[in-house]
Phi, psi and omega in degrees: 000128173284151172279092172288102164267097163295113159288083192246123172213144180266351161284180194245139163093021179263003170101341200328309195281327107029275217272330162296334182271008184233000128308327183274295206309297147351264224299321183260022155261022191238359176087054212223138148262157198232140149241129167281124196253099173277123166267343180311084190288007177258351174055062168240347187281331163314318198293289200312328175261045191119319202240126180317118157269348178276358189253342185293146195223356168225142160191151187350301161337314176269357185271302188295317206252012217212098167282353198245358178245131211297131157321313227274297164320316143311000177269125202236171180245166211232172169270017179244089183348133152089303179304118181230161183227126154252149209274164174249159183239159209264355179270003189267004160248022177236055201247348197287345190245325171296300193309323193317314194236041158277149175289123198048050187290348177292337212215034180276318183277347138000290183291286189328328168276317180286348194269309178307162157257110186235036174316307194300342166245163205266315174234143163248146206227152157249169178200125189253153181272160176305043200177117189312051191235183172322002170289292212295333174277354188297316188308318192280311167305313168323304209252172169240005174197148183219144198244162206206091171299121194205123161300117179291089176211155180288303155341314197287340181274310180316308188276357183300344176253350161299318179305321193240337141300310166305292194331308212296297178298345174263346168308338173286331164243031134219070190307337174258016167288140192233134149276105179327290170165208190243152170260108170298184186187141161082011207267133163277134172276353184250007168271138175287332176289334201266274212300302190312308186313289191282003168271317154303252235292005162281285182321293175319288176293035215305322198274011184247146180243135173282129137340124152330120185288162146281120189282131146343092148179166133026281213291333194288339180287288203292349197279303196319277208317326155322330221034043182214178164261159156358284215315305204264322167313291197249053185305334177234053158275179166299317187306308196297309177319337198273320202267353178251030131261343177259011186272313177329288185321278189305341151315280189249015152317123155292176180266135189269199194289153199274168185298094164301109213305324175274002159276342201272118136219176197208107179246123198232000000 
């Protein structure tokens, strides 16, 4: 059965779309088939592997609004060996007002997974948009584990707990979402706010595990910009070494225990 792994955080700029096309590479250079979900209405994660948005003629969006329509059709193949995609489109930002008045709109992308035969992969990976709405719970009904990309910046901390308030409250219609833990990002290793930053959420989470940090840099942008990952643009770059330890990490990570919604605070 595949593992539906979310990158989910609602600020922006934590990397999610970064670390979902370079967590499926990792994976599917570990011999892992991976299919990738852009939830995203800004489409970068379509754009980085590859695929033409003005040529799409199916893409999530239609997936979310179309109940008769097979996953199997949206799946487009990618520049990334092993990696399939269903891609997101700039019309998926209006998919927030077309839901409204679906029945059970929370739980469309659910059905849409549940429905599929996804015996052929190994992971599905999400890549979430930057921003708590009817997308983000879909995401959240959906997966069975979250991974949580988080900036050594204080902002990052601060907003952690509107996050795990949603979490808590969507745990009701999906009682077996887990959180993994957080995925650093973005970390200067010679910075003291980045050591502080991950010694509070060590301290805070005891029962969440940090992740192989990802180092500060460049190449994950110019990789993107490529339409390819890390692995394969800079393959003995840091970055890349940093994303085939957390591909590794999630390999052979068991799932902990789920997050207990009256442990969860954060003092800041």
């Amino acid at each position: 059965m595949a593992r539906i792994i979310a990158f989910f955080n609602q600020k922006g700029g934590t990397a999610k779309t970064t670390s979902t096309l370079n967590v499926a590479a990792a994976l599917a250079e570990r011999g892992r088939s991976v299919l990738a979900i852009d939830l995203d209405p800004q489409a970068s994660l379509t754009m980085a592997t590859g695929i033409d948005i003005a040529s799409l003629e199916l893409s999530v969006y239609d997936l979310l609004l179309d109940e008769s329509l097979d996953l199997g059709r949206t799946i487009q193949p990618t520049t990334i060996p092993g990696v399939r995609l269903v891609p997101s489109h700039p019309d998926l930002a209006a998919a927030e007002l077309e839901l409204l008045n679906v029945l059970e709109r929370e739980r469309q992308l659910a059905y849409r997974l549940t429905a599929a035969d996804l015996s052929r992969f190994d992971y599905v990976l999400i890549d979430s948009p930057p921003a708590l709405n009817v997308l983000s719970v879909n995401i959240l009904v959906a997966a069975g584990e979250l991974v949580i990309p988080i900036e050594p910046h204080p902002l990052s901390l601060m907003v952690l707990r509107r996050l795990f308030d949603t979490v808590n409250r969507v745990r009701r219609l999906n009682p077996s979402l887990r959180v993994v833990g957080f995925l650093p990002t973005k970390v200067h290793h010679s910075s003291r706010l980045a050591a502080d930053m991950l010694a509070t959420l060590a301290d805070e989470f005891p029962d969440l595990a940090l992740l192989p940090s990802v180092p500060l840099s460049v190449k994950g942008a110019e990789s993107a910009a490529e339409r390819t990952s890390i692995l394969q643009y800079m393959p003995r770059s840091a970055v890349a070494a940093a994303y085939r330890e957390v591909g590794a990490w999630l390999e052979a990570a068991s799932l902990p225990p789920a997050l207990d919604r009256d442990r969860v605070s954060l003092h800041v």
